[in-house]
TIMI-2910 file (N, C-alpha, C, CB; in pm, 1 decimal, decimal comma, always signed):
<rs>
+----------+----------+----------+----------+----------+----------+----------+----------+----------+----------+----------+----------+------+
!      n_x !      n_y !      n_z !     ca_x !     ca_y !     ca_z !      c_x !      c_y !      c_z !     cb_x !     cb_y !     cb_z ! resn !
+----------+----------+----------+----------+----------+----------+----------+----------+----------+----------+----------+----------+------+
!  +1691,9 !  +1438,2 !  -5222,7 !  +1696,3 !  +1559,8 !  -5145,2 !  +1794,7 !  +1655,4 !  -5211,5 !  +1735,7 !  +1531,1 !  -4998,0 !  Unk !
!  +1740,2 !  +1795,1 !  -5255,5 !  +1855,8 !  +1890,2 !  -5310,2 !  +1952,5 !  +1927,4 !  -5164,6 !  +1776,7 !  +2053,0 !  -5391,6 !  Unk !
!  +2041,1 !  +2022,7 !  -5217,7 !  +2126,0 !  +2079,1 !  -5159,3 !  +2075,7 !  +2170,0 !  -5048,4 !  +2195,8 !  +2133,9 !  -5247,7 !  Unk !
!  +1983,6 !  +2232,1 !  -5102,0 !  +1900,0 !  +2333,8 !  -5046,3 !  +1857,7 !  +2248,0 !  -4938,5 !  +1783,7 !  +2399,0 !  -5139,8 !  Unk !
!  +1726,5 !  +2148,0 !  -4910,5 !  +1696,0 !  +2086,7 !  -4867,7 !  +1786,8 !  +2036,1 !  -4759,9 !  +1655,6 !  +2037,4 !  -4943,2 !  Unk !
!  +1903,8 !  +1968,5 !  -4734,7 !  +2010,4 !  +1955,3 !  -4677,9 !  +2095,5 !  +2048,2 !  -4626,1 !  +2059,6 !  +1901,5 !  -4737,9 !  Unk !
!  +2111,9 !  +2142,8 !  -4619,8 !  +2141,1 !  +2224,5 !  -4576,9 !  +2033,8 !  +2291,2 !  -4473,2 !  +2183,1 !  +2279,4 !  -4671,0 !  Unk !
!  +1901,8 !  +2346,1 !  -4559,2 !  +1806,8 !  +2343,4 !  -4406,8 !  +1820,0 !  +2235,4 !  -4312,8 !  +1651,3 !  +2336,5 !  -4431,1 !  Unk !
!  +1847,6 !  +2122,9 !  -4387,0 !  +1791,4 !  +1998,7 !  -4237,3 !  +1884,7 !  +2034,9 !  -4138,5 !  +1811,9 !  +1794,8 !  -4261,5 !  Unk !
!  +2052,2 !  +2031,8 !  -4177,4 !  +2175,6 !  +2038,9 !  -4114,6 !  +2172,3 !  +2175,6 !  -4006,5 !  +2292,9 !  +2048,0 !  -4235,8 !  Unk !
!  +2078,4 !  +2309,2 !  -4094,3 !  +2041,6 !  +2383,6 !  -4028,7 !  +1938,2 !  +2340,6 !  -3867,6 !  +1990,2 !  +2454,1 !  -4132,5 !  Unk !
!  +1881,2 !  +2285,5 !  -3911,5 !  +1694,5 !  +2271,7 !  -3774,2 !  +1822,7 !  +2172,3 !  -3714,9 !  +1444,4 !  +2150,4 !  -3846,8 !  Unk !
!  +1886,8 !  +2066,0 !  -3733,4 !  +1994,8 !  +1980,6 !  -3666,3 !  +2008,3 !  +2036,9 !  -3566,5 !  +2120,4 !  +1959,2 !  -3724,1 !  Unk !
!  +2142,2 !  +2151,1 !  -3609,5 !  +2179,3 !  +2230,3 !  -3501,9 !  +2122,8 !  +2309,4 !  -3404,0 !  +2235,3 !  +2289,2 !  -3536,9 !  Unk !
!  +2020,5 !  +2373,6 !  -3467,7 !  +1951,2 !  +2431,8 !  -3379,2 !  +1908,3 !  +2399,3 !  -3243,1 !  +1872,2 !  +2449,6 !  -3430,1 !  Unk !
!  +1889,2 !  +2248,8 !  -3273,4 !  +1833,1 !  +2186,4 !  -3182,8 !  +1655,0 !  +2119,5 !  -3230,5 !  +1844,9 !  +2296,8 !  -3062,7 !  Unk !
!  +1579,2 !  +2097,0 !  -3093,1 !  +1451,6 !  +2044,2 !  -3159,2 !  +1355,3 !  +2157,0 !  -3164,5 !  +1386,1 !  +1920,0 !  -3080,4 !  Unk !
!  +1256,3 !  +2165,1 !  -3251,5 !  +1155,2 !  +2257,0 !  -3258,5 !  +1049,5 !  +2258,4 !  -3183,7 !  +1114,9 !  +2260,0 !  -3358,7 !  Unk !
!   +976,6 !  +2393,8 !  -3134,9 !   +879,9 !  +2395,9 !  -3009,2 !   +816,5 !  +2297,9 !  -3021,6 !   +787,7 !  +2503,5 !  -2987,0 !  Unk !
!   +797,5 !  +2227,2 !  -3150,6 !   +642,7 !  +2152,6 !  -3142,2 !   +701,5 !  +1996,4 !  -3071,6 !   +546,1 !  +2128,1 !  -3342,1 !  Unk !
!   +826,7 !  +1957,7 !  -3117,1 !   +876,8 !  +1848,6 !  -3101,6 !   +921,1 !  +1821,3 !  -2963,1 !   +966,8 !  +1837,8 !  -3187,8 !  Unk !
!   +945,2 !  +2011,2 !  -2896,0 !  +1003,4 !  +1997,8 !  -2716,4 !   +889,7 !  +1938,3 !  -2625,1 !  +1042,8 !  +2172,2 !  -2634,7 !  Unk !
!   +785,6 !  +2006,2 !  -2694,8 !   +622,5 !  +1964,0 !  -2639,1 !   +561,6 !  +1854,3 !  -2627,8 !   +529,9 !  +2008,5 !  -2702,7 !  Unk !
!   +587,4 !  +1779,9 !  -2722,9 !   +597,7 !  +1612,0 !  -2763,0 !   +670,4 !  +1568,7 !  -2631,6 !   +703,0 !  +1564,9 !  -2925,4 !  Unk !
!   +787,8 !  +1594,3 !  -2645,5 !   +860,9 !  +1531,5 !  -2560,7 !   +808,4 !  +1559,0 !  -2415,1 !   +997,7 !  +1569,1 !  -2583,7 !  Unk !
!   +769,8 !  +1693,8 !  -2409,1 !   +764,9 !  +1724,0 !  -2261,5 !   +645,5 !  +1585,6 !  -2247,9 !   +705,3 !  +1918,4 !  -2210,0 !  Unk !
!   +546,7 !  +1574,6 !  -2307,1 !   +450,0 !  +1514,5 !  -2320,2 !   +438,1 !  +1375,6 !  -2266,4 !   +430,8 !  +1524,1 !  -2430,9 !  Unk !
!   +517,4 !  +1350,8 !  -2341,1 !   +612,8 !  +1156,0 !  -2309,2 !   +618,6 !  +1143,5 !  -2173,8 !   +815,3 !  +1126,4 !  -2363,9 !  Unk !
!   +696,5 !  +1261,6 !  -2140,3 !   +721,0 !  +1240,8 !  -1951,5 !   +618,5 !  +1289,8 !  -1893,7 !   +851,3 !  +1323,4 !  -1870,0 !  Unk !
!   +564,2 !  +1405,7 !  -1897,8 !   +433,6 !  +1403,2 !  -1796,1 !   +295,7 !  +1336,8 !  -1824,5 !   +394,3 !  +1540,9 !  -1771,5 !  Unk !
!   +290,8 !  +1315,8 !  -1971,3 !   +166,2 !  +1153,0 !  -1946,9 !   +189,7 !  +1058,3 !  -1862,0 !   +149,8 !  +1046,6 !  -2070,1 !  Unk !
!   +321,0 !  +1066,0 !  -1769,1 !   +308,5 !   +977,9 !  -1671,5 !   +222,0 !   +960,6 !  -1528,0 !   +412,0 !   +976,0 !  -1650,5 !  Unk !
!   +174,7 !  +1101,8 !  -1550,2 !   +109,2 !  +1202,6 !  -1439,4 !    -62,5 !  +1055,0 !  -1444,9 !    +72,8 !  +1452,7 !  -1530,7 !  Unk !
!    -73,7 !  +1073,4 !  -1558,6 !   -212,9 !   +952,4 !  -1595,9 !   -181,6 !   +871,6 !  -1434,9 !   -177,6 !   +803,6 !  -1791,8 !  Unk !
!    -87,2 !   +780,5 !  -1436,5 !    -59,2 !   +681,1 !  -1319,3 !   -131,7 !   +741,4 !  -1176,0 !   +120,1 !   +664,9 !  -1298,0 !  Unk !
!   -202,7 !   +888,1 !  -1195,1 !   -235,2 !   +909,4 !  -1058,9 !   -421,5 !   +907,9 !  -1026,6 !   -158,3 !  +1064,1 !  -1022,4 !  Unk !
!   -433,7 !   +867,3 !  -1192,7 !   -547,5 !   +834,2 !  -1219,1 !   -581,0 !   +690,4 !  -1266,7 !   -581,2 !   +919,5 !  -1297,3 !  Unk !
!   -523,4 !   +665,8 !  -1348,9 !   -559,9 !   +521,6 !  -1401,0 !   -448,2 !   +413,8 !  -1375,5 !   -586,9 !   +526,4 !  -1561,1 !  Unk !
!   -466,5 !   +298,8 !  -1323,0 !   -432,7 !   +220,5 !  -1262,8 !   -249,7 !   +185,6 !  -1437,1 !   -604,1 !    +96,4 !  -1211,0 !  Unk !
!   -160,1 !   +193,9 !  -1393,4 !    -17,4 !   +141,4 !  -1454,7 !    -60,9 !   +276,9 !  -1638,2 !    -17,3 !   -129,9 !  -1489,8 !  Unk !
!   -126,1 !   +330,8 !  -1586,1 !   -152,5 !   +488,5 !  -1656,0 !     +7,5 !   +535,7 !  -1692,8 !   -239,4 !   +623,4 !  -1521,6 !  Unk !
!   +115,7 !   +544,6 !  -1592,6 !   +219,5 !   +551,8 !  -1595,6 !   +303,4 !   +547,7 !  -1697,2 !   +237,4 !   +498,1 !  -1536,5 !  Unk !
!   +262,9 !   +405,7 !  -1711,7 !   +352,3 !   +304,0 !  -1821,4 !   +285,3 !   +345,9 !  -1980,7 !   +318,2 !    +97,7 !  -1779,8 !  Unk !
!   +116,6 !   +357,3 !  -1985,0 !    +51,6 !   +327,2 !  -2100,9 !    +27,3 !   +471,5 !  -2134,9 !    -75,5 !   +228,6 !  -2089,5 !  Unk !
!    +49,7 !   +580,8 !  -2073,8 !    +80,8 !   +739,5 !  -2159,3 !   +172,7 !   +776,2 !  -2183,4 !    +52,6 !   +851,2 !  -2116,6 !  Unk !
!   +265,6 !   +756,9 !  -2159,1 !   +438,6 !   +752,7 !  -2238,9 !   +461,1 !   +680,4 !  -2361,1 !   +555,3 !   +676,7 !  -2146,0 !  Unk !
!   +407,6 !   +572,7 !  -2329,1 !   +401,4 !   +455,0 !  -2433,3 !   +339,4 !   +481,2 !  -2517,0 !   +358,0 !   +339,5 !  -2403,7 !  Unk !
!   +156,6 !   +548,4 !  -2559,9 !   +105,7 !   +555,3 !  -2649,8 !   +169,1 !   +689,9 !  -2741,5 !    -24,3 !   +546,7 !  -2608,8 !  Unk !
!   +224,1 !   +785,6 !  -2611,1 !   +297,3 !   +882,8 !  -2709,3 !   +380,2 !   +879,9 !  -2766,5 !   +328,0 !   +962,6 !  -2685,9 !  Unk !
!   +509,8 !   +805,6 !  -2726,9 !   +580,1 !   +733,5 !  -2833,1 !   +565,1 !   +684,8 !  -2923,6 !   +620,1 !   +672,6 !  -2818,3 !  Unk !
!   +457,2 !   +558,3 !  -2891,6 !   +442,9 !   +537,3 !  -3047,6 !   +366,9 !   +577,3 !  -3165,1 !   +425,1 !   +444,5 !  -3060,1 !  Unk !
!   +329,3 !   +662,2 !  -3097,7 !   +239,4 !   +757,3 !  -3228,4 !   +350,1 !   +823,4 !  -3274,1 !   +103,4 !   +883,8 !  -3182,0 !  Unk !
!   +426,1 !   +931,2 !  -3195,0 !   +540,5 !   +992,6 !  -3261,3 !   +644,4 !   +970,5 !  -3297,1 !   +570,7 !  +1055,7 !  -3227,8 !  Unk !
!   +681,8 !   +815,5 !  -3209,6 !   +829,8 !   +881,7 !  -3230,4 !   +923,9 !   +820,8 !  -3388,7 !   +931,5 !   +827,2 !  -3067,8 !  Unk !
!   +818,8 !   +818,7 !  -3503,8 !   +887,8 !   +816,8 !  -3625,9 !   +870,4 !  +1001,3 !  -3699,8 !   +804,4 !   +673,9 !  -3729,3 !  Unk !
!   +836,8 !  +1098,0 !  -3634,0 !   +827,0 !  +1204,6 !  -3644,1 !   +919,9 !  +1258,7 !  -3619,4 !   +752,7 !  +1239,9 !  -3602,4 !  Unk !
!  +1015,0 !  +1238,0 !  -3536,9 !  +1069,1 !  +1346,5 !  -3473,7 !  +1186,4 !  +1256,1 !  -3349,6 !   +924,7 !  +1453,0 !  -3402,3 !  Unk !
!  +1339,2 !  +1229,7 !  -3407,9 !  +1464,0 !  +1125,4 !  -3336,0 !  +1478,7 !  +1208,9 !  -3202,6 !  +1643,0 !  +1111,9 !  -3437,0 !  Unk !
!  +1421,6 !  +1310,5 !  -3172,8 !  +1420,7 !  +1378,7 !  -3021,8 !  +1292,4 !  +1306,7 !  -2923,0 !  +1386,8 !  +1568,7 !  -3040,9 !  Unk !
!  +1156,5 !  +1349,5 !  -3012,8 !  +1068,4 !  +1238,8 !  -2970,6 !  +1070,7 !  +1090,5 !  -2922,4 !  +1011,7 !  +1230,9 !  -3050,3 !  Unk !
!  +1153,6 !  +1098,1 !  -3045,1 !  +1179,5 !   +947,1 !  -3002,3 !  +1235,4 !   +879,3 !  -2876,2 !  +1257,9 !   +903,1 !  -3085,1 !  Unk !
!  +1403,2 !   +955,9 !  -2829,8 !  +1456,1 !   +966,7 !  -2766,4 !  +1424,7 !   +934,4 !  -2599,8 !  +1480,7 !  +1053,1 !  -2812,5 !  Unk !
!  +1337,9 !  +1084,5 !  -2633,0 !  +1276,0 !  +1104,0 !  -2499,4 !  +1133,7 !  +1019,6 !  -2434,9 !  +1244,8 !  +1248,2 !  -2505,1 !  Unk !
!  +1103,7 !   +996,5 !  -2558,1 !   +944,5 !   +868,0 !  -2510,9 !  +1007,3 !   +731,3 !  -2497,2 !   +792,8 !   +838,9 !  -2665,2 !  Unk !
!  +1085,9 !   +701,3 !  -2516,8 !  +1151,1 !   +536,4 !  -2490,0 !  +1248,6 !   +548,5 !  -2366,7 !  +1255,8 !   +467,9 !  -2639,8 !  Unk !
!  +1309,9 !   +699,7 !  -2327,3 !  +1362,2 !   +711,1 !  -2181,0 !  +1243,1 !   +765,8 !  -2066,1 !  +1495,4 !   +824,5 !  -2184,5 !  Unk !
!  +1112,1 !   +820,4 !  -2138,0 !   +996,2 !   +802,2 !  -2045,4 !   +974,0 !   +630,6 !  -2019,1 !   +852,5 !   +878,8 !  -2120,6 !  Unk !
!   +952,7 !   +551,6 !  -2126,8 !   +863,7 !   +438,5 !  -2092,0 !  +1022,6 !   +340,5 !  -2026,4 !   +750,6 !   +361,0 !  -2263,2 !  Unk !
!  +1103,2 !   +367,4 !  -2055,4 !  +1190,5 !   +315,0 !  -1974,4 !  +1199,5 !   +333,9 !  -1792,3 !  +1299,6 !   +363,5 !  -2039,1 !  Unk !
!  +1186,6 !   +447,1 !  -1776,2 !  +1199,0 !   +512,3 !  -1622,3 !  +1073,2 !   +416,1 !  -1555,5 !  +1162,5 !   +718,9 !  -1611,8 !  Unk !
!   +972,8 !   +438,0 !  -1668,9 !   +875,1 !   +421,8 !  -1571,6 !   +812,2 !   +252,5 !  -1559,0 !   +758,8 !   +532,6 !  -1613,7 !  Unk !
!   +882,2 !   +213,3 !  -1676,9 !   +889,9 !    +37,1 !  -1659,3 !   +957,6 !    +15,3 !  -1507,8 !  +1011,0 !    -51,3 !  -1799,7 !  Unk !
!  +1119,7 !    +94,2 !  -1498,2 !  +1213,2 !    +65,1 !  -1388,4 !  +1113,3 !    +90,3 !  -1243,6 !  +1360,9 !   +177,7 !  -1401,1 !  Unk !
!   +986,4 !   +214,5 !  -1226,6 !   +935,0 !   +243,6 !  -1168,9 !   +837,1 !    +98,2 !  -1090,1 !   +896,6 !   +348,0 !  -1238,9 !  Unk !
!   +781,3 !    +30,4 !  -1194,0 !   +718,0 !    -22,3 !  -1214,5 !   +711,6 !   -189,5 !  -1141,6 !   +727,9 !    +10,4 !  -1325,3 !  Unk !
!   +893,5 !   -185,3 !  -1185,7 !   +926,2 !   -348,3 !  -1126,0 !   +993,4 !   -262,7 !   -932,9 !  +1121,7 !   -473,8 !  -1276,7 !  Unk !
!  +1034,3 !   -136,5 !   -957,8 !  +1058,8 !    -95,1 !   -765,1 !   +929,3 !    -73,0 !   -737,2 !  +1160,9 !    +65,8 !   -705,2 !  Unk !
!   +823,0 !    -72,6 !   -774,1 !   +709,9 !    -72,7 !   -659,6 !   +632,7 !   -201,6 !   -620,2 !   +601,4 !    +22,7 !   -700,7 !  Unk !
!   +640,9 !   -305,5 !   -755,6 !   +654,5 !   -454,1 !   -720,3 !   +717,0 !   -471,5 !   -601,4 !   +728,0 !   -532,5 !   -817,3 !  Unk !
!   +884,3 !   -493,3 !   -651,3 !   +942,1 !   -503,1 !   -510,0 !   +930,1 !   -462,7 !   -407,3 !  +1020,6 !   -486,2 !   -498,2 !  Unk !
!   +876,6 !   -340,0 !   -404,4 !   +865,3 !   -256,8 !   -228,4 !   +775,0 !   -346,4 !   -179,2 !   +791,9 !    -71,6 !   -204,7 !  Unk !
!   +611,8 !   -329,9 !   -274,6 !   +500,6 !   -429,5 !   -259,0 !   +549,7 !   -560,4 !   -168,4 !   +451,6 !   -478,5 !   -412,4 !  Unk !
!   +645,6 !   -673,2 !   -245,5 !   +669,4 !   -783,0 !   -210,2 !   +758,3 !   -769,8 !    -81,6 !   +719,8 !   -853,1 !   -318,5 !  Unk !
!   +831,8 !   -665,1 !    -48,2 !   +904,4 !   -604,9 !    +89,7 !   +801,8 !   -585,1 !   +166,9 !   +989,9 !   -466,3 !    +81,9 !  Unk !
!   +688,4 !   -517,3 !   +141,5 !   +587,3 !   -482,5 !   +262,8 !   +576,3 !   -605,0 !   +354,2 !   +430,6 !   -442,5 !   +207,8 !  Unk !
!   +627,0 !   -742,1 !   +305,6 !   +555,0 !   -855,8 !   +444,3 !   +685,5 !   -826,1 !   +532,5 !   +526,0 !  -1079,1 !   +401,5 !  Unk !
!   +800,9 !   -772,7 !   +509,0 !   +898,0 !   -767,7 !   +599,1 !   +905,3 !   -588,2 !   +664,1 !  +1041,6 !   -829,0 !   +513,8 !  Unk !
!   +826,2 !   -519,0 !   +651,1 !   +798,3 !   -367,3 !   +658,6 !   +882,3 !   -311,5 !   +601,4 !   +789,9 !   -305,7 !   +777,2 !  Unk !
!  +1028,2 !   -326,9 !   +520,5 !  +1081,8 !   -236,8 !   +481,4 !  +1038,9 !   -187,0 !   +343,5 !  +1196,5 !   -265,5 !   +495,6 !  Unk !
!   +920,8 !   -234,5 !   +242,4 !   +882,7 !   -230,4 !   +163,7 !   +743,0 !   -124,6 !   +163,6 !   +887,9 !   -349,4 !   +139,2 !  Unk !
!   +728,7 !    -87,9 !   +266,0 !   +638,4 !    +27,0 !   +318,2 !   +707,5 !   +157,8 !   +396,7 !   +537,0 !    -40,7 !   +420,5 !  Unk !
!   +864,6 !   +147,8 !   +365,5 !   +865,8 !   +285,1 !   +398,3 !   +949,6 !   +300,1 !   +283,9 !   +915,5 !   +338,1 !   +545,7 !  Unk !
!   +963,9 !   +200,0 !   +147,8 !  +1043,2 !   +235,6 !    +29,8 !   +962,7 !   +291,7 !    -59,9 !  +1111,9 !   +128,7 !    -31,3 !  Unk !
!   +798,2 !   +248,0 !    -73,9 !   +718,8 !   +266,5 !   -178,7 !   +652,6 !   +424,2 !   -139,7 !   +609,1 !   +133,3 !   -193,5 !  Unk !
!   +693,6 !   +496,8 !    -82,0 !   +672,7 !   +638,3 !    -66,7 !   +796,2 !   +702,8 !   -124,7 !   +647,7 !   +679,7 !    +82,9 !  Unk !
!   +922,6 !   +703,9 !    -58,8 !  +1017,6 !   +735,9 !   -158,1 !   +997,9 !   +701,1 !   -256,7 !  +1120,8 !   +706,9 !   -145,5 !  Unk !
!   +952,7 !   +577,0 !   -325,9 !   +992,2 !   +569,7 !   -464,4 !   +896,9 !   +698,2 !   -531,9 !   +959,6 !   +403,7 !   -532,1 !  Unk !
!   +760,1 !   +677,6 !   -472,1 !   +652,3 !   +738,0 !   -534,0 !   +701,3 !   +907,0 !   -568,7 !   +515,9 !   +720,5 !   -427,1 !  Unk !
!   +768,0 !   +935,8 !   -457,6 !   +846,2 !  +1064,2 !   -428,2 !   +903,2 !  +1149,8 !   -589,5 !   +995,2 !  +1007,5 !   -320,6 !  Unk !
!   +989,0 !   +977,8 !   -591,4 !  +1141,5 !  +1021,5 !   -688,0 !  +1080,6 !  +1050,5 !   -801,4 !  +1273,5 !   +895,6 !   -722,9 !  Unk !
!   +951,7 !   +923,3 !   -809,7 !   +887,7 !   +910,6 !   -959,3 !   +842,6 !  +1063,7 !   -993,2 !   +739,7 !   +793,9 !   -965,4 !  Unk !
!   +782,1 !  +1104,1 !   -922,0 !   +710,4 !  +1202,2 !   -898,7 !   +786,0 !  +1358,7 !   -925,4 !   +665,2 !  +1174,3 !   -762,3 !  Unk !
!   +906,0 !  +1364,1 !   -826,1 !  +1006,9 !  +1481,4 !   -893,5 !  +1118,7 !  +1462,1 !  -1057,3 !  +1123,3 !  +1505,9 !   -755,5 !  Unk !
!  +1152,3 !  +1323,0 !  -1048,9 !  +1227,2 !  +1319,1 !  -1168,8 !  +1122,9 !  +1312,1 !  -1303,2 !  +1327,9 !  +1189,2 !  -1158,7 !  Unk !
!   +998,9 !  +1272,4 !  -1300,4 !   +912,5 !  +1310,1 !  -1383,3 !   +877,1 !  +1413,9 !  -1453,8 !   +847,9 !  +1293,8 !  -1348,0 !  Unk !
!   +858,1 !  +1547,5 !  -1342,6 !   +832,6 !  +1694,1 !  -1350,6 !   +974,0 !  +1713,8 !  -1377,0 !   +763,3 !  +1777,2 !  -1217,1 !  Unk !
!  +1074,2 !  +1684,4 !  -1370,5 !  +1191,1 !  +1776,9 !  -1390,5 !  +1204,8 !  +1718,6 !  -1543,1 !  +1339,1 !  +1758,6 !  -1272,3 !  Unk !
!  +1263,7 !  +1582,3 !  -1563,9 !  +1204,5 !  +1576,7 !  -1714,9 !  +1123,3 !  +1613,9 !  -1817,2 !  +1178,7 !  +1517,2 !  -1729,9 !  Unk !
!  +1003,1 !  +1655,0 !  -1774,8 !   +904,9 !  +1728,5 !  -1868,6 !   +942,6 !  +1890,0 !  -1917,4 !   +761,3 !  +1731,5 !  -1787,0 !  Unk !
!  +1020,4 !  +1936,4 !  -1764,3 !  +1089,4 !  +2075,4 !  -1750,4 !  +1180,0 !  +2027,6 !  -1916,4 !  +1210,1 !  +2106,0 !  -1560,2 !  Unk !
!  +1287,9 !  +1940,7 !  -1896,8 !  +1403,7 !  +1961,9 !  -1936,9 !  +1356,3 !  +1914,8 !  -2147,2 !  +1532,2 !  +1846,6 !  -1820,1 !  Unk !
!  +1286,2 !  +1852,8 !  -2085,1 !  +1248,0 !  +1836,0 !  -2278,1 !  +1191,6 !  +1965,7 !  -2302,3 !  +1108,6 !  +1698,4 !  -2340,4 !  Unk !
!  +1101,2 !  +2037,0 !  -2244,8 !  +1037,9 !  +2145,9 !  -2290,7 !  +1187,1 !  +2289,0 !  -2327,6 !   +906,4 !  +2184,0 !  -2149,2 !  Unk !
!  +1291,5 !  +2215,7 !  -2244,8 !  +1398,1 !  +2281,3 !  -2311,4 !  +1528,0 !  +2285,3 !  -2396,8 !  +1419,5 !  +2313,8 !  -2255,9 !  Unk !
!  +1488,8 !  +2183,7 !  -2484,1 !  +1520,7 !  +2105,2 !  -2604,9 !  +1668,2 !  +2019,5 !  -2516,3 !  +1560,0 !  +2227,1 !  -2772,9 !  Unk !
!  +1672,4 !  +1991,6 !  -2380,9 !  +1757,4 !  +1883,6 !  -2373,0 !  +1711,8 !  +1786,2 !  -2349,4 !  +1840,7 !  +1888,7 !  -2304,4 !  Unk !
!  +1870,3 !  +1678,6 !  -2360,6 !  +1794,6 !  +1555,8 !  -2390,8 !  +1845,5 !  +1492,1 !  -2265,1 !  +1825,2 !  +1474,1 !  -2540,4 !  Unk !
!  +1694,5 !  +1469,1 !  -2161,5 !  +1696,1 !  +1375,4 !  -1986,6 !  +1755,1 !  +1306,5 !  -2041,8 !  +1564,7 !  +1298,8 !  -1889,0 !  Unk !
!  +1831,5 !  +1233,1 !  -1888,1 !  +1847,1 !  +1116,8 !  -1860,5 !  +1813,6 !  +1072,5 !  -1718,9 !  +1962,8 !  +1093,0 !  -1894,6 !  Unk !
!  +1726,9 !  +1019,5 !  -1735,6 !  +1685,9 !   +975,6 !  -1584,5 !  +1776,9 !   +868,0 !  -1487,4 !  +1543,5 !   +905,4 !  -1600,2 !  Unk !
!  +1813,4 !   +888,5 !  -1362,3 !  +1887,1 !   +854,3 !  -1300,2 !  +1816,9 !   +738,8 !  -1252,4 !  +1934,6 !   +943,2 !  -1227,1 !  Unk !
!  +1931,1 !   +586,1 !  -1251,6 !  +1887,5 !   +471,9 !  -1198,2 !  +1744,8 !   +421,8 !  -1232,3 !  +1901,7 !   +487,3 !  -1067,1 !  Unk !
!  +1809,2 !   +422,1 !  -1405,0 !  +1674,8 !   +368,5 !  -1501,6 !  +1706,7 !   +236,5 !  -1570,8 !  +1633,9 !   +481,6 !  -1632,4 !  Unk !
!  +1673,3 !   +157,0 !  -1557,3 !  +1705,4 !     +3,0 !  -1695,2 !  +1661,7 !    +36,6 !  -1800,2 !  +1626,0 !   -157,4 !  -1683,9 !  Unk !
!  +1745,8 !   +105,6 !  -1883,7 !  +1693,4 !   +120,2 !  -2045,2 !  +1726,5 !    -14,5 !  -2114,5 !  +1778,5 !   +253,7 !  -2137,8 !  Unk !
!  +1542,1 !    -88,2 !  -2122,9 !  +1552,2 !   -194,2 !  -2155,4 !  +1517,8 !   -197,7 !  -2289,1 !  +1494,6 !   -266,8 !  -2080,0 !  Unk !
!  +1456,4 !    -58,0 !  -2327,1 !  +1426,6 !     -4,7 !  -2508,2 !  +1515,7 !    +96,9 !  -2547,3 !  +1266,5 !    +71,5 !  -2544,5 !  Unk !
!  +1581,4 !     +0,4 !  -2635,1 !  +1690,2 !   +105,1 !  -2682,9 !  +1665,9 !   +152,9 !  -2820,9 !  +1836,1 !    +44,6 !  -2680,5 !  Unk !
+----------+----------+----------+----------+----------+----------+----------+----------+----------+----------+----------+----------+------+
</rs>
């Protein structure tokens, strides 16, 4: 890599990430939207967008492994609510959850589309 070369990169660095890469990202998080169509959709459109991209682009990356993270965490609280429903408190949790999934999703997609980098609240980042 010349000087030149390095110096642009150090340049786009700072800048932050580029439209195409905020879009990606926004992407990661609202392919989660799939889950309202196809059955754990959730989990498997975050996931496929990641791994198509995220050797493209360490923002991509970022943000598609804290999508498929959220929505793994999503994944094992609606189990549990599920397995709560024989005691009823597991049927008035799996609406909130659906809720949270649902706003911290859209606000994530917001926040990548504006080159920051989410962090979703009360997530097991089990892919680091």
């Amino acid at each position: 890599m010349t000087d030149i070369e390095k110096a642009q990169d150090a340049t786009t660095q700072q800048a932050g990430p580029g439209k195409e890469e905020r879009s990606q990202a926004m992407a990661c998080h609202l392919l989660a939207l799939i889950g309202f169509v196809i059955p754990f959709g959730n989990l498997v459109g975050p996931l496929i967008m990641w791994v198509v991209k995220k050797d493209e682009s360490s923002f991509v990356d970022d943000q598609g492994k804290e999508a498929v993270n959220f929505n793994i965490t999503i994944l094992i609280a609606f189990f549990v609510s599920f397995l709560l429903t024989f005691v009823v408190i597991g049927a008035i949790l799996m609406p909130i959850i659906g809720l949270f999934w649902l706003v911290m999703t859209i606000i994530a997609g917001l926040k990548a589309n504006e080159g920051v980098t989410y962090r979703y609240p009360l997530t097991l980042r089990l892919i680091n």
